[in-house]
N, C-alpha and C positions, 0 to 999 in steps of 0.2 A: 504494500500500500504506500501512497506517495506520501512521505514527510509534508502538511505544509502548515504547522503552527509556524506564525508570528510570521509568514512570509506576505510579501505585498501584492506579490503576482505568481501564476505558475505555470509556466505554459513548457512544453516539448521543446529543448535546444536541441532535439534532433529533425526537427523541421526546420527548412529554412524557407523564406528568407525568417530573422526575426525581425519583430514589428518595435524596437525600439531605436529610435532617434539616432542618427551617427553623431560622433564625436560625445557621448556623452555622459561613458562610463570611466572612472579615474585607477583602479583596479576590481582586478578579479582573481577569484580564489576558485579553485576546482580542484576539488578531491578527491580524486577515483573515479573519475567520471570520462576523461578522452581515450580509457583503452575502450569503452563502450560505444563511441562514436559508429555508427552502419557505413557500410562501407558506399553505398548506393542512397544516396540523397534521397527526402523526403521533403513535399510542396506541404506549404505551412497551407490547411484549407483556406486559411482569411484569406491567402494572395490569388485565390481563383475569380475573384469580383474586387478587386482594387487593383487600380491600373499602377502604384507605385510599387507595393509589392511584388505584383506579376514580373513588372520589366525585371525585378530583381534576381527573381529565380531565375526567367531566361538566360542572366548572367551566371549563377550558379549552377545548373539544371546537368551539366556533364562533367562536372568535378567529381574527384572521390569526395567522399563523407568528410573525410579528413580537411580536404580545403574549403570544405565548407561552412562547417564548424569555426576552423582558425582565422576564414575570410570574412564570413559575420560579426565574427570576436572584432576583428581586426576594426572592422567598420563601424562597429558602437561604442570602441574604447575612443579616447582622446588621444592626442599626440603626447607620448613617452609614458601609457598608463603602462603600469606593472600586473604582469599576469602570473600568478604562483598557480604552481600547478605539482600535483601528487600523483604518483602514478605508481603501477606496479612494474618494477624492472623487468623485465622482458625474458631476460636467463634465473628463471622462479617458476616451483610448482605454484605459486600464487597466482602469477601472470595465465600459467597454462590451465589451470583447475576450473577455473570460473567459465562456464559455458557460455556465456552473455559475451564475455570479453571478444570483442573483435579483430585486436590490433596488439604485435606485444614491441613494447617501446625500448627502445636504447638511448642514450646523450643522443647518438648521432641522427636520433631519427627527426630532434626537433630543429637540426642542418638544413630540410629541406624546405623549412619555413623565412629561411635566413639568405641576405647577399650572398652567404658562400654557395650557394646551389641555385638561388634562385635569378633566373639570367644566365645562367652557366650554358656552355653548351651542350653538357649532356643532360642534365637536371633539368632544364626548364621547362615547367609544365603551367607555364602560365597563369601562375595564380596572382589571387587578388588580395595577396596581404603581403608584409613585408615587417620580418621582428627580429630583435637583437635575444639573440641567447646570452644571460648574463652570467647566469651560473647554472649548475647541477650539481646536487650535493644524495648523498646517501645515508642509510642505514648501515652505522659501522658495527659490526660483530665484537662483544667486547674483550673478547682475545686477540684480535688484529687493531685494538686501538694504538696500541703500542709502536706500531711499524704500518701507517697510513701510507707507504709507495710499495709494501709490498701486496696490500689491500688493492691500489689502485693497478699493479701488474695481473693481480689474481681475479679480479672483477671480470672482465672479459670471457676466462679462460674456465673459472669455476661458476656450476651450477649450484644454485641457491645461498651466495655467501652474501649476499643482501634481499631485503624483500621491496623498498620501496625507492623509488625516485623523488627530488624534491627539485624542479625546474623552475626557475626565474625567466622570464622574457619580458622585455620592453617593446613596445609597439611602436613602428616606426611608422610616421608619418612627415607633410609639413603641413603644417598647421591650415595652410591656405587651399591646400589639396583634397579636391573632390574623392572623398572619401570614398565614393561607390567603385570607386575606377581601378584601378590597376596603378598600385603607386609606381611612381618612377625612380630608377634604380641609378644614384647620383656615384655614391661610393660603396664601398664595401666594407664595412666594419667587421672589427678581427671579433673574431668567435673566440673566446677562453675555450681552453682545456677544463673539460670537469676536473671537480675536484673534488675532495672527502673529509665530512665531517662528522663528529658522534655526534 
């Protein structure tokens, strides 16, 4: 059943387009929620009789779920909001156990949201957001607290030696830029190396 004490609104973020305002969110927190995202987009029913949300699907309508999801985010956040985001590390019975889960994540997955992929020439899939990875941080095992680079050599290589992801992004935009659109890709801002904290 759906959680919704004390919430203001509650609608399906796996419909798109959604129906709030661009530029108008300052951050967002999502907890276990983007390995869930369908992989096959879904038309929010409002936008079948509103001509602003329709044109917006047509925009969306042959994304994965994935750029749809991060492309809506993208367009209701403000220029430089912060997005935390929690996830189930990808190399976990956690990630793989949960039948719902659609998508299982690594650092590198959240690259393809980022100048370093996106424009590339072999990555470019034409999406409609554009975000700075700031950090990635994990659950550290507290017998590997002690020696955090050999934690971060073993990550990769060992199954189940963390359970959860903690990802930071900032939303790039300029400020004067029509939010619906397909930002444009001026520089290339360095991606950090994840890195590991208890």
């Amino acid at each position: 059943f759906p959680v919704t004490i004390g919430a203001d609104q509650v609608i399906d973020i796996f419909q798109y387009p959604w129906e709030w305002n661009a530029n108008t969110v300052d951050e967002v927190y999502a907890s276990h929620i983007i390995e869930h995202i369908p992989r096959i987009p879904i038309i929010n029913p409002k936008a079948l009789n509103n001509v602003v949300l329709r044109a917006r699907w047509e925009e969306l309508r042959d994304y994965d779920g994935w750029y749809c999801f991060f492309g809506e985010l993208w367009r209701v956040c403000k220029p430089n909001a912060k997005v935390k985001i929690v996830a189930p590390f990808g190399l976990t019975y956690g990630a793989f156990q949960d039948p719902t889960h659609t998508r299982f994540l690594v650092p590198q997955s959240f690259a393809y949201l980022t100048a370093e992929m996106v424009g590339g020439e072999d990555f470019d899939y034409n999406i409609p957001c554009l975000y700075r990875t700031d950090t990635v941080q994990f659950d550290v095992p507290t017998e590997m607290q002690h020696d955090l680079e050999k934690f971060g050599e073993d990550l990769p290589h060992i199954w189940n030696l963390t359970r959860n992801m903690y990802v930071e992004l900032t939303v790039l935009k300029d400020e004067a830029a029509n939010s619906s659109n397909r930002p444009e890709i001026t520089r290339t801002p360095k991606v950090p190396k994840g890195h590991c904290v208890s």
